[in-house]
SEDRENLO-901509 format. One record per residue (C-alpha): residue number from 1; residue in one letter; x, y, z; chain. Coordinates in steps of 0.5 Angstrom, whole numbers, plus 500, padded with zeros to 3 digits. Layout:
<atoms>
    n  res    x    y    z  chain
  NUM    A    X    Y    Z      A
...
</atoms>
This chain:
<atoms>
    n  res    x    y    z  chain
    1    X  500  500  500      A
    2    X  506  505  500      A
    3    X  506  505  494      A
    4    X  500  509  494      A
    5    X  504  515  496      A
    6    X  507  515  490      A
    7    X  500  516  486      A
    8    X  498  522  490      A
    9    X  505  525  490      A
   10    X  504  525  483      A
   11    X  498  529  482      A
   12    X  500  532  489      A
   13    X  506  535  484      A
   14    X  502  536  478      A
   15    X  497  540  482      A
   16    X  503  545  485      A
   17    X  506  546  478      A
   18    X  500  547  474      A
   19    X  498  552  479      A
   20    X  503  555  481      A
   21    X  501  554  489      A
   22    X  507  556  493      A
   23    X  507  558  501      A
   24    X  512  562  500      A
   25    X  509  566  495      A
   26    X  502  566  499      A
   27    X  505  569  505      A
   28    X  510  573  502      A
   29    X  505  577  497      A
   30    X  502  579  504      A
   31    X  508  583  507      A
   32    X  510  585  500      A
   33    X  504  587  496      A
   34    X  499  587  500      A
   35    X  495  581  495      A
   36    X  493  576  499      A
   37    X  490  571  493      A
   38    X  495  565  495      A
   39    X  493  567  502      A
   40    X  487  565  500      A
   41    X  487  560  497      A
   42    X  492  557  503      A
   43    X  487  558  507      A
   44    X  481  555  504      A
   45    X  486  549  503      A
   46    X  485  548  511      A
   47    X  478  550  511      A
   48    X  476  544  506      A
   49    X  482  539  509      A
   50    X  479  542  516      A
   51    X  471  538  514      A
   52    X  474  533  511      A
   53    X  479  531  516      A
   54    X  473  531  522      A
   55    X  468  527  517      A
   56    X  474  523  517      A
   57    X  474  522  524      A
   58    X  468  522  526      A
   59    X  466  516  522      A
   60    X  472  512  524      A
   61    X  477  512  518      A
   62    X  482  515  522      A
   63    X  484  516  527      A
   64    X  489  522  530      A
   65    X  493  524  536      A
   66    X  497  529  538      A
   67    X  502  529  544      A
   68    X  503  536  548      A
   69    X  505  542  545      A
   70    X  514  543  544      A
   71    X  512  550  544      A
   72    X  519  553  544      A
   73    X  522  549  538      A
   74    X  515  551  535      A
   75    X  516  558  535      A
   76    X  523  559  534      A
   77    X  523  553  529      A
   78    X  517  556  525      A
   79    X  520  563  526      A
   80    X  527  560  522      A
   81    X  523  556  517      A
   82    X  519  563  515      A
   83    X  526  567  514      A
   84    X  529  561  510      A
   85    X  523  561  505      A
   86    X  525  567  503      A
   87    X  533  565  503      A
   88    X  530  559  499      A
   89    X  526  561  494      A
   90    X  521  556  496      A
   91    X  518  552  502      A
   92    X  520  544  503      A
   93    X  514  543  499      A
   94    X  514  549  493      A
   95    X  522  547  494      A
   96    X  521  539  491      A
   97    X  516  541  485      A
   98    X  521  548  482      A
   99    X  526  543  482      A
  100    X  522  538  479      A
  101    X  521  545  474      A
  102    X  529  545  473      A
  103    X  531  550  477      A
  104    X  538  549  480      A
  105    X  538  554  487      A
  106    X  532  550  488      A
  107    X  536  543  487      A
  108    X  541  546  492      A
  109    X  536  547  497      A
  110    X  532  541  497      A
  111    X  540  537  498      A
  112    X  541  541  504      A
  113    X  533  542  507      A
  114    X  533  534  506      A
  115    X  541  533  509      A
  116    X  540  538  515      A
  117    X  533  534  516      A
  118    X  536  528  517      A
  119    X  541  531  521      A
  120    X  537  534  527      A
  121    X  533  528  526      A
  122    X  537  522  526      A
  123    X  545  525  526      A
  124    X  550  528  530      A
  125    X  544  534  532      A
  126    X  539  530  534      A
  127    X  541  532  542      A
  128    X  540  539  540      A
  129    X  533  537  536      A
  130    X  530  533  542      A
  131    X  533  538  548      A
  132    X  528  544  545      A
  133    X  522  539  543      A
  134    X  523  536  550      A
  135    X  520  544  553      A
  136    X  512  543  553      A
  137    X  506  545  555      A
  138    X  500  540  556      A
  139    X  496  542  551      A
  140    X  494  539  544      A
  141    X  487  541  540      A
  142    X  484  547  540      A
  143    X  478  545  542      A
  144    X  481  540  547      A
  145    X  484  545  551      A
  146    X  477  549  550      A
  147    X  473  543  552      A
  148    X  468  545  546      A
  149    X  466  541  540      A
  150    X  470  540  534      A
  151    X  465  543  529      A
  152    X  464  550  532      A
  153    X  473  551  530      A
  154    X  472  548  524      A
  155    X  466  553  523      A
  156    X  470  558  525      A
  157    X  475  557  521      A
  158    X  470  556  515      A
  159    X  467  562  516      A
  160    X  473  565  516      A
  161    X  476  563  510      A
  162    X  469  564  507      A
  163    X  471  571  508      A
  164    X  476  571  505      A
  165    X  474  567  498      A
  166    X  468  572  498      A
  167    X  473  578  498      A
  168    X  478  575  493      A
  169    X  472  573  489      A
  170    X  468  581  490      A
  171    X  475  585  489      A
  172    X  476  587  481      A
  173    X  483  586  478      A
  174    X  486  588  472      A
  175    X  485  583  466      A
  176    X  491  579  465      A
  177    X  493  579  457      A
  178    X  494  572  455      A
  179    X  497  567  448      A
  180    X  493  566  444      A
  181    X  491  558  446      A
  182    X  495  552  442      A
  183    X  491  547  445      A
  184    X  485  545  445      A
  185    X  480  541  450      A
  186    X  483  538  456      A
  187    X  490  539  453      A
  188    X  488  546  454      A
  189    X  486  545  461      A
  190    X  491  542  463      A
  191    X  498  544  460      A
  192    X  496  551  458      A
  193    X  491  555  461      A
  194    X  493  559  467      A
  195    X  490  555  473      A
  196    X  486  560  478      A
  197    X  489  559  485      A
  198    X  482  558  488      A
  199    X  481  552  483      A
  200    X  488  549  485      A
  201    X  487  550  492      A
  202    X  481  546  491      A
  203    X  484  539  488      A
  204    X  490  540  493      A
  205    X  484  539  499      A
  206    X  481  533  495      A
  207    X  489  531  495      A
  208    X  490  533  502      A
  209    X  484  528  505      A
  210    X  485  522  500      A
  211    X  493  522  504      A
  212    X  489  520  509      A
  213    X  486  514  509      A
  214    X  492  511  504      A
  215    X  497  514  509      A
  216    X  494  511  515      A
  217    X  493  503  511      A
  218    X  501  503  510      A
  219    X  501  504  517      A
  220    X  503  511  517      A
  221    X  498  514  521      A
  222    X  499  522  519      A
  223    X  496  526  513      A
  224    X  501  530  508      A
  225    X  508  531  511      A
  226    X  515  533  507      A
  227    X  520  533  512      A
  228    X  520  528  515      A
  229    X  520  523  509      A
  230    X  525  528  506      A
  231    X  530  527  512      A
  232    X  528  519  511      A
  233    X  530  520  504      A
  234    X  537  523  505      A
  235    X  538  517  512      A
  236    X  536  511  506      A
  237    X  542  515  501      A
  238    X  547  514  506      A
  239    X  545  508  511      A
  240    X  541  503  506      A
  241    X  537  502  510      A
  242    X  530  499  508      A
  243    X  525  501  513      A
  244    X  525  509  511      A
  245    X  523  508  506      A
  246    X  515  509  506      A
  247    X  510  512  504      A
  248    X  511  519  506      A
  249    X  518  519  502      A
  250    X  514  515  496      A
  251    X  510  522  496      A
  252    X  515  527  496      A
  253    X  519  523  490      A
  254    X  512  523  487      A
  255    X  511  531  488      A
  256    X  517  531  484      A
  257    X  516  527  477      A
  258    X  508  530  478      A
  259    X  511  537  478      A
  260    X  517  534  472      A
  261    X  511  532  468      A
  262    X  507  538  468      A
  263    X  513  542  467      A
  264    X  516  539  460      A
  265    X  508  538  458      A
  266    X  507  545  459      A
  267    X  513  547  457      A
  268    X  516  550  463      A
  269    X  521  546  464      A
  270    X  529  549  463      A
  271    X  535  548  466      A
  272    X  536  554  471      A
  273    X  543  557  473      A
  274    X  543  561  479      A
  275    X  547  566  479      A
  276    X  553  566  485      A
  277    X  549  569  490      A
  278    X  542  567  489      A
  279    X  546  560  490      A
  280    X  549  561  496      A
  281    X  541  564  499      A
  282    X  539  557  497      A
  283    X  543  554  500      A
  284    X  544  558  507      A
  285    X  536  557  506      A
  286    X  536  550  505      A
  287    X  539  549  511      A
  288    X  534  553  515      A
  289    X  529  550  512      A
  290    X  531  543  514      A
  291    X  534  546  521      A
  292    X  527  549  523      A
  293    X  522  545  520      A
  294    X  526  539  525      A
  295    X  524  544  531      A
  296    X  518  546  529      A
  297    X  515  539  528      A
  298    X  514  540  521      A
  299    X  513  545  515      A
  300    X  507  549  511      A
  301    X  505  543  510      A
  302    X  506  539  515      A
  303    X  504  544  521      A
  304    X  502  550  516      A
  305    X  497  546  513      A
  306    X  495  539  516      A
  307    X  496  541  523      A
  308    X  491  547  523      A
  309    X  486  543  520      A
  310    X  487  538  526      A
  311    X  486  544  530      A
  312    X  492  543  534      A
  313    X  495  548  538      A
  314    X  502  547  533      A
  315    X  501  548  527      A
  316    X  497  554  529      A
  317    X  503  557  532      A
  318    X  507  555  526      A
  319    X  502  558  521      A
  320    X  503  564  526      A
  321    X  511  564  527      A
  322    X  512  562  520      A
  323    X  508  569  517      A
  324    X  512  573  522      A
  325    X  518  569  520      A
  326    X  517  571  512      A
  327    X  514  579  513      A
  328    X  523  579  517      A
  329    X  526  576  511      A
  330    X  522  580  506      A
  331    X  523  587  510      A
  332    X  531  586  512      A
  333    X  534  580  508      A
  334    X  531  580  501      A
  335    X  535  583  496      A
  336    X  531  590  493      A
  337    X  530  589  486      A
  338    X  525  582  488      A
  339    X  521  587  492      A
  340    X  518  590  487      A
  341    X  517  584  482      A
  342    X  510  584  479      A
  343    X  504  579  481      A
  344    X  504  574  476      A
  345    X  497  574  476      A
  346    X  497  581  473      A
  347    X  504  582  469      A
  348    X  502  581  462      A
  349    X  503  574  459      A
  350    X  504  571  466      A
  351    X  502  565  464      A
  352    X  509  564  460      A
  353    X  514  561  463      A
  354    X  519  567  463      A
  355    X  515  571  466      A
  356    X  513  567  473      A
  357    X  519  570  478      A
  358    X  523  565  480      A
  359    X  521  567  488      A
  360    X  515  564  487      A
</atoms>
């Protein structure tokens, strides 16, 4: 059953590069444009994920559990893992599917992310990773430390990113020119035309809620994840061993050849140098990435993203200390020219592949 990882890592990856569905931008838009259209599109991902998460719960499908919340290595891990998405150029997830595009700086990262992981995680800095994690409060789930049904959170978090979707829907932009289409039918659908954020942000929660049941049949009780798997990958290159190989690490080599595949159909695939000084950010960004995601427990997947919709007081904290992390590197450490870098959803001829900011 593992092997299922594979299959949802490769729509998983079609769906972030045909979308262009990166946390990073989504986060870092907020702080630098004030645009919140990826933002919105995040949000409605745990809003959905949070409904299908409780029916899936409720009905016995799966079920989860959380243990007290390592609240210090949350927040200062989360907070690094912010900065070094900026660094970067992309988040653990949005890392693995523009490499799959052909981008070198983020080749770069993902070897160190993963490395530096695997490090904390099972290497020489795990005492360092353990030390922080092991400072808890006894807390776990929203709705557990409120003594309130789950569904009212899950409604507030629905309601909120209704919000959200209504003013994104409601705000008038200014229309995007287009090439003419080369394709037609399905072809056009999905290798051509742009995909709006709201629609990718949709089939990623019919992704991100399938991953359950699959992952929990392999006996791999958790949902979608890249750390981790990321850091068992890098253990099994260098120890042979076997056991790592599971189902999350089929996920992430599947969000890769998902996000290859979209790429070279849709003619977004090129090898991409980095100049010397967007390297040495990628690679400085890498391993902090790898580094905070190990504190924090997970990624804006892992945290960011499943957490939430668990309505665990973790991935709540993450999301929070991970957006501040994002607003500094965008305020103090991202170079001047990239602050000004026009929105692709408004840049003429956007959906083109030379157009798209390599930052996204």
């Amino acid at each position: 059953m593992a092997i299922t990882g594979l299959l949802v890592g490769l729509i998983f990856g079609f769906a972030l590069q045909r979308g262009r569905f990166c946390v990073t931008t989504a986060f870092r838009d907020v702080w630098q444009s004030r645009r919140a259209t990826y933002f919105t599109a995040f949000v409605t991902v745990i809003a959905v994920q949070a409904v299908g998460v409780g029916i899936l719960d409720a009905t016995g499908v799966i079920h989860i559990t959380h243990k007290a919340l390592p609240w210090l290595a949350v927040s200062l891990g989360s907070l690094i893992f912010g900065v070094s998405m900026v660094l970067a150029a992309g988040c653990a997830t949005g890392t693995w599917y523009r490499a799959g595009e052909g981008l070198v700086g983020s080749w770069i990262a993902l070897v160190l992310y993963a490395t530096s992981a695997a490090a904390m995680k099972y290497g020489p800095l795990e005492p360092l990773n353990q030390g922080l994690r092991s400072v808890t409060l006894p807390v776990t789930t929203i709705p557990a430390s409120l003594h309130i049904s789950s569904w009212i959170v899950i409604a507030v978090i629905v309601a909120g990113a209704g919000y959200l979707v209504y003013r994104e829907l409601t705000t008038p932009r200014p229309k995007v020119a287009t090439l003419p289409p080369t394709r037609t039918g399905l072809a056009h659908l999905l290798f051509e035309k742009s995909w709006h954020p709201l629609v990718t942000a949709l089939v990623i929660s019919a992704v991100a809620i399938v991953a359950y049941p699959l992952s929990f049949a392999s006996g791999r009780q958790a949902g979608l994840g890249i750390t981790t798997p990321s850091a068992n990958l890098a253990n099994w290159f260098v120890t042979g061993n076997p056991a790592r190989i599971d189902w999350g690490v089929w996920l992430v080599l599947g969000i890769l050849l998902g996000s290859a595949a979209a790429a070279w159909a849709s003619g977004e695939f090129r090898i991409r140098v980095p100049d010397a000084g967007t390297a040495i950010r990628s690679a400085i960004g890498g391993i902090g990435l790898g580094v905070g995601a190990s504190w924090a427990g997970g990624c804006t997947i892992g945290n960011s993203m499943v957490e939430t919709a668990q309505l665990a007081w973790q991935g709540w904290l993450a999301f929070g200390f991970t957006f501040i992390g994002v607003g500094l590197a965008v305020r103090y450490l991202q170079p001047r020219a990239a602050r000004s870098v026009p929105h692709p959803l408004t840049t003429v001829g956007a959906q083109t592949p030379t157009s798209v900011p390599v930052s996204l």
